[in-house]
SEKEDREN-680434 format. One line per field, with one value per residue (C-alpha): residue number from 1; residue in one letter; x, y, z. Coordinates in steps of 0.1 Angstrom, whole numbers, plus 2048, in hexadecimal, padded with zeros to 3 digits. Example, Ala and Ser with C-alpha at 12.3 -4.5 7.8 and 13.67 -1.06 7.14 Angstrom:
BEGIN
nr	c(1|2)
rest	c(a|s)
east	c(87B|889)
north	c(7D3|7F5)
up	c(84E|847)
END
This chain:
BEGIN
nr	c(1|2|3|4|5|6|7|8|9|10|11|12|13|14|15|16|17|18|19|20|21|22|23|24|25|26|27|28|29|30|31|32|33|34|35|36|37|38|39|40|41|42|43|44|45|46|47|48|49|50|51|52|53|54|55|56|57|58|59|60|61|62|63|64|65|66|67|68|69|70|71|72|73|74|75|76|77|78|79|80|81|82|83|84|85|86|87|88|89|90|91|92|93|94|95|96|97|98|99|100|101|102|103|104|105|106|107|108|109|110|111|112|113|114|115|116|117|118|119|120|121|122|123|124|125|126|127|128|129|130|131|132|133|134|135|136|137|138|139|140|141|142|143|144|145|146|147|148|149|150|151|152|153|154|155|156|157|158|159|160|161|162|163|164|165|166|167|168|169|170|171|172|173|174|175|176|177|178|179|180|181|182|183|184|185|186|187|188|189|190|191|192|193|194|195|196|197|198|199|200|201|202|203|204|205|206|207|208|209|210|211|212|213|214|215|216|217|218|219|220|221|222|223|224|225|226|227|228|229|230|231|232|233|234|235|236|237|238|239|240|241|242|243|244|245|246|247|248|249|250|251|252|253|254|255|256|257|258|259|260|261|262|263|264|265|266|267|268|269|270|271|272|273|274|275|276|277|278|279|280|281|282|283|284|285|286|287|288|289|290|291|292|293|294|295|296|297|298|299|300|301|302|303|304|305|306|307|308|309|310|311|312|313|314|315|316|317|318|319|320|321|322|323|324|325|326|327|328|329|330|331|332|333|334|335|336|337|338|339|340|341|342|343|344|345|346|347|348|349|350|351)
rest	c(x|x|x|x|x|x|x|x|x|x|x|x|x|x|x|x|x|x|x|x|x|x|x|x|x|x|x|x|x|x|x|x|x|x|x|x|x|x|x|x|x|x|x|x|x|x|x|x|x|x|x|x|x|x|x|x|x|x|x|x|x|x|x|x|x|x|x|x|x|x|x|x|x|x|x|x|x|x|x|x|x|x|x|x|x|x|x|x|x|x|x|x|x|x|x|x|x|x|x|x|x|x|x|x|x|x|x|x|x|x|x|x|x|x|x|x|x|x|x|x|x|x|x|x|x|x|x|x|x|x|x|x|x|x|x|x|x|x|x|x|x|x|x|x|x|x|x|x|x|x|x|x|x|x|x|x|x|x|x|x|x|x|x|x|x|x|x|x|x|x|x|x|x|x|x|x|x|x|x|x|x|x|x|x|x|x|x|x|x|x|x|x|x|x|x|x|x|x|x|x|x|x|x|x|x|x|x|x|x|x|x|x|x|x|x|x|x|x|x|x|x|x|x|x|x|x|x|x|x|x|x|x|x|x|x|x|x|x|x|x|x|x|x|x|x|x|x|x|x|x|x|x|x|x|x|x|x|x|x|x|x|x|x|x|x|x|x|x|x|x|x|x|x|x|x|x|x|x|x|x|x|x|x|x|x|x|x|x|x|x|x|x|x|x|x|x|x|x|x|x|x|x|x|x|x|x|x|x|x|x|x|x|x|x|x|x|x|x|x|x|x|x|x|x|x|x|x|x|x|x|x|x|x|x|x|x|x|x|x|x|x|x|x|x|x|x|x|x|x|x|x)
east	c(800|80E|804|7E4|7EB|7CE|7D6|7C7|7CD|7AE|7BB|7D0|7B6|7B1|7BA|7C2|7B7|7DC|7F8|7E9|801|7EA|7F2|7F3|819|818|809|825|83D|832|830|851|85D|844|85A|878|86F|866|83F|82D|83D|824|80B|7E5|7DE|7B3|7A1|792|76A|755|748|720|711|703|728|735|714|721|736|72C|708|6F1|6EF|713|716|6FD|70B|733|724|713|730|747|733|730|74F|760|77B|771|774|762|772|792|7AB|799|795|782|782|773|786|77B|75D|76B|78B|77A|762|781|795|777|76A|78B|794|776|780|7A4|7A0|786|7A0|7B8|79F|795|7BB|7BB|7D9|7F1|7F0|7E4|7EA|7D1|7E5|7C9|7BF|7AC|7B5|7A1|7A5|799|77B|75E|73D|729|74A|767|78B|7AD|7B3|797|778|76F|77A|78B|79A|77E|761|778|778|753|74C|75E|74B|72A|72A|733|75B|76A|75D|778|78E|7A8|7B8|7DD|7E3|805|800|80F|7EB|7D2|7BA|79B|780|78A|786|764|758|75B|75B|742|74A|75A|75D|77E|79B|7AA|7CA|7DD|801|804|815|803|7F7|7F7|7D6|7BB|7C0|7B0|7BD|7C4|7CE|7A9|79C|794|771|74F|738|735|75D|774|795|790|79E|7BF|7D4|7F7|7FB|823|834|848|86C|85E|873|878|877|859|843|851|848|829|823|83A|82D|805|7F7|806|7F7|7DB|7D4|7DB|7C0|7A6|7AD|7A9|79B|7AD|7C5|7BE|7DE|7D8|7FA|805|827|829|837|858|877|875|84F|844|823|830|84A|853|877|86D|884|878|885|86D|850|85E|868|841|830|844|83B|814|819|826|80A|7F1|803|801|7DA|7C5|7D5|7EA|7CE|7D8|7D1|7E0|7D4|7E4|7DD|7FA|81B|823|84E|851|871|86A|845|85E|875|85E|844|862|86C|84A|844|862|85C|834|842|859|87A|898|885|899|8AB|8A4|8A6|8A1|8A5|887|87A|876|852|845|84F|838|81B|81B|81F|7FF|7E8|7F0|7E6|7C6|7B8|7C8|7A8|793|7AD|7B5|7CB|7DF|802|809|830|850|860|851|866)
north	c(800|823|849|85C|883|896|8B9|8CC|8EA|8FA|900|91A|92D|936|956|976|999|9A3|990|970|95C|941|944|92C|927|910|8EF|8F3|8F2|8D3|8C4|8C9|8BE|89C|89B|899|87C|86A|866|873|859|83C|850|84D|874|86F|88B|8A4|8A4|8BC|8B7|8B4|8CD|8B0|8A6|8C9|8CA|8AD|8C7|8E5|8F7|8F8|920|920|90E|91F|943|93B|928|946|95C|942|946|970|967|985|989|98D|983|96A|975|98E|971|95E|967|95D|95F|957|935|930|91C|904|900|901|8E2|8CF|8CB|8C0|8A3|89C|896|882|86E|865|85B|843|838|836|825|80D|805|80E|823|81D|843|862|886|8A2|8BF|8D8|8FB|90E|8FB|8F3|8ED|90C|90D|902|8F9|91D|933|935|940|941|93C|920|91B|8F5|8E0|8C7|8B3|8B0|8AC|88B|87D|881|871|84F|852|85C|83D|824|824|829|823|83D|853|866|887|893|8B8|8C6|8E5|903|913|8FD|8EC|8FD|8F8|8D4|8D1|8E3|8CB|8AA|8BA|8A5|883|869|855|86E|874|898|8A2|8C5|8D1|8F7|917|92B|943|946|94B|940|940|91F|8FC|901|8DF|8E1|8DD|8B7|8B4|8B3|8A1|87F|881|88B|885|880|8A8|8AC|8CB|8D1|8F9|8FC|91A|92B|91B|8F3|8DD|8BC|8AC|8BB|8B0|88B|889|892|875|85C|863|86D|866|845|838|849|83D|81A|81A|82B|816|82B|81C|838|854|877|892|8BB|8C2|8DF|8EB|90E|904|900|912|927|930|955|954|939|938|917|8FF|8E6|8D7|8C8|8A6|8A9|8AA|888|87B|883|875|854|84C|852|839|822|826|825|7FF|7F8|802|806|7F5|80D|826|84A|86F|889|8AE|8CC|8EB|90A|90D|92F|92C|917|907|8F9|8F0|8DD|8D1|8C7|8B6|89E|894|88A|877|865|85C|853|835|828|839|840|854|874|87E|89C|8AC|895|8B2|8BF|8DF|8E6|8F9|8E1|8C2|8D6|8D4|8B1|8AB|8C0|8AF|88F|899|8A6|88B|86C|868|863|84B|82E|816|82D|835|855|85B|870|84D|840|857)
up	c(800|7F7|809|800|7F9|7F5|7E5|7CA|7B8|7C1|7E7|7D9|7D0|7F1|7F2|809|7FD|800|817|834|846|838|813|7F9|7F4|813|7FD|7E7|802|811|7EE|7EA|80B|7FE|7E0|7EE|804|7E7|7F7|7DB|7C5|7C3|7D8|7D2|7D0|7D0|7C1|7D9|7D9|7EB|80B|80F|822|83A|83E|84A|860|873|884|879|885|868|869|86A|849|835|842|837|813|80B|813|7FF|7E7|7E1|7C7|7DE|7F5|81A|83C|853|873|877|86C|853|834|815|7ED|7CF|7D4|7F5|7F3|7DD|7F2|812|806|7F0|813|828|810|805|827|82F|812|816|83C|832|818|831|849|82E|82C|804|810|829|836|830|82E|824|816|814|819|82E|84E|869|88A|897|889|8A0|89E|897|88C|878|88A|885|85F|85E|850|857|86D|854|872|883|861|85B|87D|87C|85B|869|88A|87A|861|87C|867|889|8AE|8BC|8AB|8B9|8B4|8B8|8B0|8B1|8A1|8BA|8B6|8D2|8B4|8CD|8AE|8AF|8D6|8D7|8BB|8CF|8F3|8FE|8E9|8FE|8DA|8CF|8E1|8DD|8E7|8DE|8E2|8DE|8E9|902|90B|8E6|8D0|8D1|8F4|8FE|904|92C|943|951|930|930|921|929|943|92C|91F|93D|92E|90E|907|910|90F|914|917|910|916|8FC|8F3|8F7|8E3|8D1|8EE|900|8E3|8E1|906|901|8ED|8FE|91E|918|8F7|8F4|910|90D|8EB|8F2|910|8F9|8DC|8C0|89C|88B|892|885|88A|882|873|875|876|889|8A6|892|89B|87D|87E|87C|892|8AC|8C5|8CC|8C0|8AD|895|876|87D|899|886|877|898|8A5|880|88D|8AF|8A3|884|89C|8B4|897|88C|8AC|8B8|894|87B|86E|86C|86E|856|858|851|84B|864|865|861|84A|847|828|82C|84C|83E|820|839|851|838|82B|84D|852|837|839|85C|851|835|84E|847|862|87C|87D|89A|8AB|8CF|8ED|90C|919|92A|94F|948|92D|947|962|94B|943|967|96C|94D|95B|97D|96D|959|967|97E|95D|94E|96F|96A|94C|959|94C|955|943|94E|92E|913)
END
């Protein structure tokens, strides 16, 4: 089995009345960081469709929907909110991700693919159930997770997002679900200002959301403990049926709008450990979805140390150390949700 790409050139037409962080030069990065690890060689690249309004809406609130379509669909440039923009190529982009995303984790979930990656634009993750925010329009992420949930696909699906912005639509979508498991690593306080230890989830879910707040300057190492030491064991008592990870790549050393130190063979080093948990837990079932990450050399570089790590080449090696603040934090989000999760030993011993 080979990797399924999703990309098409309508996500470029996406486009800013004047200069966005978000702009469309970012998919040709990460193509080209996919071409030099030789993953679009062989790859099954499916061709986008548009998402069905009933499909957005299993997210999305209905008035919600049909209030962003129509304004997709002026054929002008505006704005949804103060950071998210639209075009005349909105609409179509902005559908194009969601169903295409739908589409290739079932793919991936029907095992016609060995793994997947959704290179689209807009992103997601911070776009909630009745609003658009922070770039985003729909919720790609969470539209796909969904889909497998909604058509009985998947019995539990869980969610890893290391993008250095808390993936707070994503949250708010499945507060309450104790079928997903939702766990973000970001920079705070940073925008959009949410993602706090204490954040857990809801009355029925307590523990499934799980947030690890890291202050400015985390490094390789903070990140890999975070999955060594929590999601791993996490994941493996929840049992997941597929993996989904928001990708985004600005909390990279190089990144304008973050301020974290990730190197880009951590970003490989990460995609790893969650293959290997995927093998290990769902069959090898795991998507991937692109959210920020706006310097495009370390979009390239970090997009080929990805996929290299994601078809089972030499994990890269990258920092080990970790931070004195960033260690306090997972001491504190184990210390809050370990009562929902007994019998899980959640320990820094583990990395």
């Amino acid at each position: 089995m080979t990797a399924g790409i999703l990309y098409s050139p309508a996500f470029l037409d996406h486009t800013a009345d004047g200069y966005h962080p978000e702009r469309p030069e970012r998919l040709p990065a990460v193509l080209r960081g996919l071409e030099a690890s030789g993953a679009l060689g062989g790859a099954l690249r499916p061709q986008p469709r548009e998402a069905l309004q009933a499909e957005i809406e299993l997210v999305h609130e209905h008035p919600y929907v049909e209030k962003t379509l129509r304004a997709l669909g002026s054929g002008r440039h505006g704005n949804l909110d103060s950071d998210t923009f639209y075009s005349p190529g909105s609409r179509a982009a902005a559908l194009l991700a969601a169903g295409g995303g739908i589409d290739l984790a079932h793919h991936v979930h029907r095992r016609e693919v060995e793994w997947g990656w959704a290179i689209v634009r807009p992103p997601g993750h911070h776009a909630s159930a009745g609003s658009a925010a922070g770039f985003c329009i729909f919720n790609n992420v969470a539209v796909a997770a969904a889909s497998l949930l909604a058509d009985g696909s998947a019995r539990r699906v869980a969610i890893f997002d290391w993008d250095v912005h808390h993936g707070n639509g994503t949250q708010n979508q499945f507060w309450d679900s104790a079928d997903v498991l939702f766990v973000s690593v970001h920079q705070w306080p940073h925008y959009p200002g949410s993602g706090l230890v204490n954040e857990i989830g809801g009355p029925t879910a307590k523990g499934r959301c799980v947030n690890f707040p890291f202050p400015g300057g985390a490094v390789d190492g903070d990140y890999l403990s975070v999955i060594d030491s929590v999601f791993a064991p996490l994941a493996r008592a929840f049992a997941p049926d597929h993996i989904l990870v928001s990708a985004g790549f600005d909390a990279h050393e190089r990144d304008p709008l973050g301020g974290m130190q990730l190197t880009s063979a951590c970003y490989g080093a990460m995609a790893a450990r969650l293959r290997a948990l995927a093998e290990e837990l769902c069959g090898g079932r795991i998507t991937l979805f692109l959210e920020g990450g706006y310097d495009l050399q370390a979009l390239s570089e970090s997009a080929e140390s990805v996929a290299r790590a994601m078809a089972g080449g030499r994990v890269p090696e990258c920092r080990s150390d970790t931070t004195r603040g960033c260690v306090a934090v997972i001491g504190a989000v184990a210390r809050a949700i370990g009562p929902f999760w007994p019998g899980v030993q959640l320990s820094l011993d583990a990395r």
